[in-house]
One Martini backbone bead per residue (centre of mass of N, CA, C, O) as a GRO file, in nm:
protein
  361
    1UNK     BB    1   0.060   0.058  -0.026
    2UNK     BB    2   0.313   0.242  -0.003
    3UNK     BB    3   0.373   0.237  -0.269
    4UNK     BB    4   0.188   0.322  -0.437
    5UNK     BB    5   0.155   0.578  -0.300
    6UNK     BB    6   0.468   0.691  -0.379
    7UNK     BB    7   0.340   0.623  -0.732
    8UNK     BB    8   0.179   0.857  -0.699
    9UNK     BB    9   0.346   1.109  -0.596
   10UNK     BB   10   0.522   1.107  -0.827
   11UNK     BB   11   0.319   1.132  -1.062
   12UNK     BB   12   0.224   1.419  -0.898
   13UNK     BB   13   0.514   1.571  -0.967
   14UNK     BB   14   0.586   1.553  -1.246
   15UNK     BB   15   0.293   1.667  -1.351
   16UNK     BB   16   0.385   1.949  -1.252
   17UNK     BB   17   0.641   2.015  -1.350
   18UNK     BB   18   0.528   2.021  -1.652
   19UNK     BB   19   0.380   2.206  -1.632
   20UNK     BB   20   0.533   2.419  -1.538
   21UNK     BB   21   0.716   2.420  -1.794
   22UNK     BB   22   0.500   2.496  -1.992
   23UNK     BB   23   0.440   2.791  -1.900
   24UNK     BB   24   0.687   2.905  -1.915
   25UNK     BB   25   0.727   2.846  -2.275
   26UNK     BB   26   0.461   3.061  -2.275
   27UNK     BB   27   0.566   3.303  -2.139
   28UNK     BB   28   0.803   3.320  -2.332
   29UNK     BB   29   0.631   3.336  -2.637
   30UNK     BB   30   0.515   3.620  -2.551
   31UNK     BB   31   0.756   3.801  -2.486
   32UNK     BB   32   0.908   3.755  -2.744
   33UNK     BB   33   0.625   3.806  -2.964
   34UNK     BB   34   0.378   3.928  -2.874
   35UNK     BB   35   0.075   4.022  -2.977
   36UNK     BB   36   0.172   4.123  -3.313
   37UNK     BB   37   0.136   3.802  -3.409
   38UNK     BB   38  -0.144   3.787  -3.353
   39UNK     BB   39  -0.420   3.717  -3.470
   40UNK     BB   40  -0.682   3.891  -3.637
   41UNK     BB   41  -0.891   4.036  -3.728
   42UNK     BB   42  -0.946   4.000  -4.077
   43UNK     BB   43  -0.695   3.737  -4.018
   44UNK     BB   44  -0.593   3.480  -4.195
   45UNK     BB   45  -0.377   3.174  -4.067
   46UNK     BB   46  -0.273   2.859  -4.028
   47UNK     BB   47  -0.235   2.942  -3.731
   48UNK     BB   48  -0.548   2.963  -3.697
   49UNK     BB   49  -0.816   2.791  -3.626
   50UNK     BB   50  -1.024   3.028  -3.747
   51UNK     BB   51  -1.165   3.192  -4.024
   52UNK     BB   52  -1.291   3.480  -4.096
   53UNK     BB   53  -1.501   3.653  -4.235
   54UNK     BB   54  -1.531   3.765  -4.503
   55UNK     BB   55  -1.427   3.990  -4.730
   56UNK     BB   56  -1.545   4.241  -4.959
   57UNK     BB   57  -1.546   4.138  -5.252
   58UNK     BB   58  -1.507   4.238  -5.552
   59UNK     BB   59  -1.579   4.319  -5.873
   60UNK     BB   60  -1.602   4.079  -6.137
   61UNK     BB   61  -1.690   4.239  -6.331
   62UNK     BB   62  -1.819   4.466  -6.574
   63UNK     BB   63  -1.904   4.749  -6.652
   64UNK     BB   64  -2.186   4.876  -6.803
   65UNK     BB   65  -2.272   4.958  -7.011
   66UNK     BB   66  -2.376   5.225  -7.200
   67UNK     BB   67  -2.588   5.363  -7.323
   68UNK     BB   68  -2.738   5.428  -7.591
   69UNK     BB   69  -2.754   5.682  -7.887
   70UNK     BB   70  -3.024   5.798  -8.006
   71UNK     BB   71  -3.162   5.926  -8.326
   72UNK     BB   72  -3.359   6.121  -8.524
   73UNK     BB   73  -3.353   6.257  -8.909
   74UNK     BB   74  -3.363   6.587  -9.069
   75UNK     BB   75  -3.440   6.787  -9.342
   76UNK     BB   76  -3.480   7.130  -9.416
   77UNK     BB   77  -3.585   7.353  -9.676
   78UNK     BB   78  -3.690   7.600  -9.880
   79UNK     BB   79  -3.774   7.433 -10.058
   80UNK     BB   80  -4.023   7.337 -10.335
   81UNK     BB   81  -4.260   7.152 -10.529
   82UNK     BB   82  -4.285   7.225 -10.829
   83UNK     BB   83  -4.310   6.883 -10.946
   84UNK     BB   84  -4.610   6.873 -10.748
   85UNK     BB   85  -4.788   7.193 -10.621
   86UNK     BB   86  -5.045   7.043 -10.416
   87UNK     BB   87  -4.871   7.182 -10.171
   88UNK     BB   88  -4.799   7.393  -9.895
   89UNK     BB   89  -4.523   7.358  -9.764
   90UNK     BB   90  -4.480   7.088  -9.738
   91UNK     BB   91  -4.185   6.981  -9.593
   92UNK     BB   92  -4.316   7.091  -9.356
   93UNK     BB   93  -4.553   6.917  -9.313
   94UNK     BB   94  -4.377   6.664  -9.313
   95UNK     BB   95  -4.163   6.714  -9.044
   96UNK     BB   96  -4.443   6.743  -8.873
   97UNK     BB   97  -4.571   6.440  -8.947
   98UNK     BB   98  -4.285   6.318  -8.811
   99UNK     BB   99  -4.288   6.412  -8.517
  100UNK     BB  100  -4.604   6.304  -8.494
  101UNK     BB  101  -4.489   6.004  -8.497
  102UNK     BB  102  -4.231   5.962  -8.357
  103UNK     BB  103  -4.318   6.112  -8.056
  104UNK     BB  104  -4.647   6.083  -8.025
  105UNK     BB  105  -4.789   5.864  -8.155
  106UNK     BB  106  -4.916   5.540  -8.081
  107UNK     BB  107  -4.849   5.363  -8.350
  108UNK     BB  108  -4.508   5.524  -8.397
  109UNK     BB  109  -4.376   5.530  -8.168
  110UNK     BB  110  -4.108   5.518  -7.934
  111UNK     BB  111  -4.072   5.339  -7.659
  112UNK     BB  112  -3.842   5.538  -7.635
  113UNK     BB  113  -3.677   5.843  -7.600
  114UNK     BB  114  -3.627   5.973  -7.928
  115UNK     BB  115  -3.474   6.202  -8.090
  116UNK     BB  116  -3.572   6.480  -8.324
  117UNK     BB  117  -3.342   6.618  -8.618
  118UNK     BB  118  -3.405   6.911  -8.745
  119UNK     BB  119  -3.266   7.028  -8.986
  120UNK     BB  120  -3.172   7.402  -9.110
  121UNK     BB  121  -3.157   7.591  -9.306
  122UNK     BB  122  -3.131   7.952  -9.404
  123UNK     BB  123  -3.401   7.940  -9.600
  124UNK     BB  124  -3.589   7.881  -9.275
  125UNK     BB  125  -3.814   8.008  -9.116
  126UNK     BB  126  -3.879   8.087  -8.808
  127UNK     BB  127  -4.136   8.022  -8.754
  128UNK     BB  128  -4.119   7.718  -8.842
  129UNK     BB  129  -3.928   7.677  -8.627
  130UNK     BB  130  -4.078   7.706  -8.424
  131UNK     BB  131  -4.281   7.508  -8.438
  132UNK     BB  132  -4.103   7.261  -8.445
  133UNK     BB  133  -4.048   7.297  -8.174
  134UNK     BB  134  -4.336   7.323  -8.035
  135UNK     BB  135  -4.368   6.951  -8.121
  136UNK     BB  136  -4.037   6.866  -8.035
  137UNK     BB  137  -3.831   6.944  -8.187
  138UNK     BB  138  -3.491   6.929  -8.304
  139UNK     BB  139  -3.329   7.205  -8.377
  140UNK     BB  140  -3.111   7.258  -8.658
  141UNK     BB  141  -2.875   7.493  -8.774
  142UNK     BB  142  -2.697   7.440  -9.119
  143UNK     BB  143  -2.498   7.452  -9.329
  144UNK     BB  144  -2.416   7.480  -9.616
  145UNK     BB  145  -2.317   7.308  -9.929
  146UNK     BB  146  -2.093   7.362 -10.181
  147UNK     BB  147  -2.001   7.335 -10.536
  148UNK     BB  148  -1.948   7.386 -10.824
  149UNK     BB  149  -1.961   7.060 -10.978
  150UNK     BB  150  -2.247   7.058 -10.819
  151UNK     BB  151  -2.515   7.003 -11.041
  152UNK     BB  152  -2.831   6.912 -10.996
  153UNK     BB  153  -3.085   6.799 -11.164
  154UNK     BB  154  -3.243   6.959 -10.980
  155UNK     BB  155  -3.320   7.265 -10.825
  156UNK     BB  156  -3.423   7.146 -10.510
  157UNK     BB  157  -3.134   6.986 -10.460
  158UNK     BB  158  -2.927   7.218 -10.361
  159UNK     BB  159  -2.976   7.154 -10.032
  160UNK     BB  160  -2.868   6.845  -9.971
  161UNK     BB  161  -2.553   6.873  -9.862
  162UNK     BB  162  -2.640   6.940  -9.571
  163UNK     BB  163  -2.697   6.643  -9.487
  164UNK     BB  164  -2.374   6.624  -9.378
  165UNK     BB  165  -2.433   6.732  -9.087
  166UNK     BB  166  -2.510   6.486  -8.922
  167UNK     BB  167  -2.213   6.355  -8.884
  168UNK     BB  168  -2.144   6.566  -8.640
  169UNK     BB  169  -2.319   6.432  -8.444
  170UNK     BB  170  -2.140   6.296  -8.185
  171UNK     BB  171  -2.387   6.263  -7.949
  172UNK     BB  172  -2.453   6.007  -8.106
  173UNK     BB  173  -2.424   5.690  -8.218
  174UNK     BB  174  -2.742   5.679  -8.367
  175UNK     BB  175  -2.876   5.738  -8.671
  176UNK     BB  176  -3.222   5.750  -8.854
  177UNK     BB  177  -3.274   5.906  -9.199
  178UNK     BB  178  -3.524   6.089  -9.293
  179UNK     BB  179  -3.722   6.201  -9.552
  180UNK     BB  180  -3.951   6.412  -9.513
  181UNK     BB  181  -4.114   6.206  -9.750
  182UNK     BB  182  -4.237   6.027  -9.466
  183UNK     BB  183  -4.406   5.749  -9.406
  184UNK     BB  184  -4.565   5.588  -9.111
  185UNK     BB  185  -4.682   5.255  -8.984
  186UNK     BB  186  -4.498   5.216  -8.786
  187UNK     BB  187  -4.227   5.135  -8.590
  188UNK     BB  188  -3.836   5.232  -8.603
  189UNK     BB  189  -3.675   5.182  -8.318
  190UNK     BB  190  -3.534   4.895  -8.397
  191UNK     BB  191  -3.301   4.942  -8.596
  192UNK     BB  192  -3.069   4.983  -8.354
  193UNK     BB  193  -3.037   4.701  -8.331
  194UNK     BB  194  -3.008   4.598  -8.572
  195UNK     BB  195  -2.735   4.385  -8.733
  196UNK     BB  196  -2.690   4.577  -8.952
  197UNK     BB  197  -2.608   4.826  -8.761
  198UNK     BB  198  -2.345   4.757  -8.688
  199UNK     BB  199  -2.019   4.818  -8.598
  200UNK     BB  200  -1.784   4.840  -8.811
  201UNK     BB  201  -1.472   4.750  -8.967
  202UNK     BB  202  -1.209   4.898  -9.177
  203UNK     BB  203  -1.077   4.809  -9.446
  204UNK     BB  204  -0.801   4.755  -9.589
  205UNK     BB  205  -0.580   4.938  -9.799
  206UNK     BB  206  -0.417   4.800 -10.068
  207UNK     BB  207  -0.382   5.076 -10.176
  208UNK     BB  208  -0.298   5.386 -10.173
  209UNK     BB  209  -0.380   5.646 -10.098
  210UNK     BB  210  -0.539   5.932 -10.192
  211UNK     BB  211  -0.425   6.221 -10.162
  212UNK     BB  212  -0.731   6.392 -10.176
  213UNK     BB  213  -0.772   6.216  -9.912
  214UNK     BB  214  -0.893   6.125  -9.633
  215UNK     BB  215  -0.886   5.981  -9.337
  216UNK     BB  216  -1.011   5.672  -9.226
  217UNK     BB  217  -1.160   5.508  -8.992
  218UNK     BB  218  -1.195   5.241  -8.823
  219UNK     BB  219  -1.468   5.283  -8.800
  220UNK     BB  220  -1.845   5.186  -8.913
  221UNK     BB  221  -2.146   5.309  -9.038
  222UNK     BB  222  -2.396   5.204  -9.308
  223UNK     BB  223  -2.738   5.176  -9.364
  224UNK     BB  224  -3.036   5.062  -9.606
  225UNK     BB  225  -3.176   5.105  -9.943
  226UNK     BB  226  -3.243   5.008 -10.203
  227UNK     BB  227  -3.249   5.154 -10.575
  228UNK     BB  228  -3.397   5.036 -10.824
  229UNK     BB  229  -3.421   5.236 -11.011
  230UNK     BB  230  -3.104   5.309 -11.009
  231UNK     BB  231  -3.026   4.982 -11.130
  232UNK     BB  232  -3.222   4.989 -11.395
  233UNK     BB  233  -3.112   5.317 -11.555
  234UNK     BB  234  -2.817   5.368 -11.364
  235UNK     BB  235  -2.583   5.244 -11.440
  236UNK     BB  236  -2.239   5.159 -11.421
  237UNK     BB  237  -1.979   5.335 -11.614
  238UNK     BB  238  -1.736   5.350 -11.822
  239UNK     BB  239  -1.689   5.664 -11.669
  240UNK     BB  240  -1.625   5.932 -11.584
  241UNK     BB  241  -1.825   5.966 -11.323
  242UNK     BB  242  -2.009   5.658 -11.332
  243UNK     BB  243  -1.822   5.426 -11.142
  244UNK     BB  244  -1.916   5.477 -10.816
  245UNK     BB  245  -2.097   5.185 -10.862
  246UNK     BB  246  -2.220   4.871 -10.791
  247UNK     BB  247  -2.383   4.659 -10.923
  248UNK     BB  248  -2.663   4.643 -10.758
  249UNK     BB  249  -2.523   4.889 -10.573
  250UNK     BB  250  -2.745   5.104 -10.443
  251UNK     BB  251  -2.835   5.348 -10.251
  252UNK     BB  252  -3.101   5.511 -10.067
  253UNK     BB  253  -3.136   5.851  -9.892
  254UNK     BB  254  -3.433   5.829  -9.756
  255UNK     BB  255  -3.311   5.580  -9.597
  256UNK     BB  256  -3.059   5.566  -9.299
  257UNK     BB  257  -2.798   5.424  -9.094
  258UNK     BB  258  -2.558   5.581  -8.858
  259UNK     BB  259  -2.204   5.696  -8.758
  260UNK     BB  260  -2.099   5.958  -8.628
  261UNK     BB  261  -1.804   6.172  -8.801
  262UNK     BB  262  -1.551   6.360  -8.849
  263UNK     BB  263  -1.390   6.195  -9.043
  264UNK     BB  264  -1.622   6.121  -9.277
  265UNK     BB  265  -1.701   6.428  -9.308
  266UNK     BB  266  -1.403   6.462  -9.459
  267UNK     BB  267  -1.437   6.245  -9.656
  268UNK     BB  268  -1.662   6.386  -9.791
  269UNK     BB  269  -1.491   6.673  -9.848
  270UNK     BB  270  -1.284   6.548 -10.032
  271UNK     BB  271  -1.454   6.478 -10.256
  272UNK     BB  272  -1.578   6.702 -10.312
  273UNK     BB  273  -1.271   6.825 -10.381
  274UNK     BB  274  -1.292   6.601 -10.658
  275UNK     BB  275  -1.350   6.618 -10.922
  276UNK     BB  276  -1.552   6.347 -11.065
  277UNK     BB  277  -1.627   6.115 -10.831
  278UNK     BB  278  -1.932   6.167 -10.894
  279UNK     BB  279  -2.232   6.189 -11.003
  280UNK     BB  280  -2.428   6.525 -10.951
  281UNK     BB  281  -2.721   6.461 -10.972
  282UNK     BB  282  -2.701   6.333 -10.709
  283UNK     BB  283  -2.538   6.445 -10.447
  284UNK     BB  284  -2.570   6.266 -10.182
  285UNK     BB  285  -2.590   6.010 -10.279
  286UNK     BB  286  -2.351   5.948 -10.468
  287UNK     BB  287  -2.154   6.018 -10.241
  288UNK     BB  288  -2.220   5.765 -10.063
  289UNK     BB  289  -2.198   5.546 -10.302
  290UNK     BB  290  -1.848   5.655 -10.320
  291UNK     BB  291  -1.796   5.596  -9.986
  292UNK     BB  292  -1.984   5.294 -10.015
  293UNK     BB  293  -1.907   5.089 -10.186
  294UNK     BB  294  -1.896   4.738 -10.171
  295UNK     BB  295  -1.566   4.745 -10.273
  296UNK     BB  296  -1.478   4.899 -10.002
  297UNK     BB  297  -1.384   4.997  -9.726
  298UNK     BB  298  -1.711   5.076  -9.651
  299UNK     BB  299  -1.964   4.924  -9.671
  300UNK     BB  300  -2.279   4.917  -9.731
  301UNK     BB  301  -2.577   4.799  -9.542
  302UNK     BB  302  -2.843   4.588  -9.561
  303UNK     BB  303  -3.174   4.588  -9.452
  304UNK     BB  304  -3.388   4.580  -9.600
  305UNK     BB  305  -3.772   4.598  -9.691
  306UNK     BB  306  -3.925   4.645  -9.399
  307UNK     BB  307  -3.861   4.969  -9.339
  308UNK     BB  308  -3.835   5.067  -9.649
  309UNK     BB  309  -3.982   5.224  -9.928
  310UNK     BB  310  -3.993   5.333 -10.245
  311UNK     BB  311  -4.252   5.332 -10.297
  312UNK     BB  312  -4.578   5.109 -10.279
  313UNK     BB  313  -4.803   4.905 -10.183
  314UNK     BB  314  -5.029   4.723 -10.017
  315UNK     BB  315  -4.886   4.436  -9.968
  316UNK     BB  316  -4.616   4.575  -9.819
  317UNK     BB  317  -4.821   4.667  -9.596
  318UNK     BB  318  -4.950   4.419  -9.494
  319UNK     BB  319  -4.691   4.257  -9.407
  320UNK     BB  320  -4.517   4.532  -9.246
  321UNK     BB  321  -4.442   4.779  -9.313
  322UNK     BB  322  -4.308   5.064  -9.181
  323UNK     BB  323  -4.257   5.258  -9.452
  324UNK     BB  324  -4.237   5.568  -9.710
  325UNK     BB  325  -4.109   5.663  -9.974
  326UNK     BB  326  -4.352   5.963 -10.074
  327UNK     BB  327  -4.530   6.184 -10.174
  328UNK     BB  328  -4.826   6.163  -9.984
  329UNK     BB  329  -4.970   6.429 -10.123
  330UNK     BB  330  -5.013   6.213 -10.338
  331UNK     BB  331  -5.153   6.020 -10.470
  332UNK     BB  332  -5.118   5.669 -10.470
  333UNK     BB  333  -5.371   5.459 -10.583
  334UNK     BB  334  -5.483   5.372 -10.283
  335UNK     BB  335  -5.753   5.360 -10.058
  336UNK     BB  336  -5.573   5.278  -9.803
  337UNK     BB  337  -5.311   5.449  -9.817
  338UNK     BB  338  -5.484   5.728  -9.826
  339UNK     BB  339  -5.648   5.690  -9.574
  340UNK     BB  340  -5.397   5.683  -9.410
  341UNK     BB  341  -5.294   5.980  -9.430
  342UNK     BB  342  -5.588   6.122  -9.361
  343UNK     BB  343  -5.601   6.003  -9.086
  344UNK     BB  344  -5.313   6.095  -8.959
  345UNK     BB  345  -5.343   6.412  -9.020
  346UNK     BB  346  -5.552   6.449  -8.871
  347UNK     BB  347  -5.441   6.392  -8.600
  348UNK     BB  348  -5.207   6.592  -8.622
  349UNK     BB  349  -5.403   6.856  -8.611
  350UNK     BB  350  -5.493   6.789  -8.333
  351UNK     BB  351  -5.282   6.761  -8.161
  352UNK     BB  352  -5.130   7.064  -8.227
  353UNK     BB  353  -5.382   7.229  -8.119
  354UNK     BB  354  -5.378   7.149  -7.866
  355UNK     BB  355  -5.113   7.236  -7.754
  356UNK     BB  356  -5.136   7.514  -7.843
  357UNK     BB  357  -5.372   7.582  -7.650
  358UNK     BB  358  -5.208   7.519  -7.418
  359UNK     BB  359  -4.943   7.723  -7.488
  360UNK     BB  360  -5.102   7.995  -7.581
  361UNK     BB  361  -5.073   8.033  -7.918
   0.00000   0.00000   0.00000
């Protein structure tokens, strides 16, 4: 029994020796590494217990891109339609009915708002200009454009290249360019997300660039719709300034769809400054078609005919056409489609006088 008891009180001899070690050996651990060593809150390492709850990781995503610029544009200028004078200021009042179609009318405006900008020469009215703003439309007063050598088939043509100062309006991404004499069937703001409509790169230049034209950006965009009359009358000829665009491949300027850039009016502008480069008849329509032929590096891209048609049938319009470049002011010959822009105007009158009576004019 005395010896038990005696291998006993050894046994909790040494363990306590051992313990009393341990704290020691604790103790001098502290001394020697002090609390700077120990884990903190928000700081986790493999000799730490367990990690601290994470900290917040970073976005690991790219920030969403900025929305879209887009906007709908047109021309006005002085000039009246001579070629069939059957109605009074026909053009102003064009561009009062693309207003009230692209903005007000449930119809055919467009799902969000997309501003209509009313390009304007040195020769229209200022009445005008105040009605137009107070429809709706941003006006925007711009210079005339004109050279010596481009001298158009008709004299109401004369201030059509001033159509090319939209190009600077670098404020939107894309614009949608319709020609004052067009009316709407449907909404056309689909038009801006269209694959068509997409910007390209600019093809690389095969052969040296000629001195007398300015360099052309990375990119560009301009899409529209074919001119079925003028590639079956006035095909491309090997002729100075007849074959600026390559056969059954002609874009009609009445409707088409652009990226705005300043290089590219420069390089509109180095054409216009080399006579001979593409037949003066049409003056701004033949430019973009030399400055866009599909064989070279900018090629304009088609639309499709769902968009708008230069002149229409009802076939097209019951299909789901969505515009028509068209003299409207004309019978179409068409009791369907007369019937509707009769319906269109008496609307257009209606709702800009309510406008007008509420704003006190």
């Amino acid at each position: 029994m005395f010896g038990t008891l005696a291998a006993y009180r050894s046994a909790r001899t040494v363990k306590a020796f051992l313990g009393a070690g341990c704290l020691l050996i604790i103790l001098f651990g502290v001394f020697l590494f002090g609390p700077d060593s120990w884990p903190s809150p928000g700081h986790w390492s493999p000799s730490a217990s367990s990690p601290p709850p994470p900290a917040s990781a970073p976005d690991s995503h790219d920030a969403p891109d900025e929305p879209q610029r887009y906007a709908f544009a047109t021309i006005l200028t002085g000039e009246e339609d001579h070629e069939k004078p059957v109605l009074e200021k026909p053009y102003f009042i064009a561009a009062r009915l693309l207003t009230y179609q692209l903005l007000h009318s449930p119809d055919t405006r467009s799902a969000t708002e997309i501003p209509f900008l009313v390009l304007v020469t040195d020769d229209v009215p200022e009445e005008q200009r105040a009605v137009l703003a107070q429809d709706g439309a941003t006006v925007i007063p711009v210079e005339s454009i004109s050279r010596d050598w481009v001298l158009p088939k008709w004299d109401r043509w004369k201030g059509v290249l001033a159509k090319l100062n939209v190009w600077k309006m670098t404020t939107y991404d894309k614009i949608a360019f319709l020609d004052a004499d067009s009316i709407l069937f449907r909404p056309v703001d689909g038009i801006f997300t269209d694959p068509t409509t997409a910007i390209r790169k600019t093809k690389p230049d095969p052969n040296q660039t000629v001195p007398t034209l300015s360099a052309l950006p990375s990119t560009y965009m301009i899409a529209g719709i074919h001119d079925s009359w003028v590639e079956a009358n006035l095909p491309p000829l090997d002729e100075p300034g007849k074959n600026f665009y390559v056969k059954d491949n002609y874009m009609n300027a009445g409707f088409f769809v652009f990226a705005p850039s300043e290089e590219i009016f420069e390089y509109y502008s180095s054409l216009l400054n080399t006579p001979g480069a593409f037949d003066p008849n049409y003056p701004e329509q033949n430019l973009l078609n030399c400055a866009h032929r599909v064989d070279g590096r900018m090629p304009w891209v088609d639309i499709g005919t769902q968009w708008s048609q230069k002149g229409t049938g009802r076939e097209a319009y019951e299909k789901g056409l969505k515009s028509v470049h068209q003299k409207w002011w004309v019978a179409m010959g068409d009791e369907v489609l007369d019937g509707y822009v009769t319906n269109v105007m008496g609307e257009m009158k209606g709702f800009f006088n309510i406008t007008e009576t509420a704003g006190g004019s």
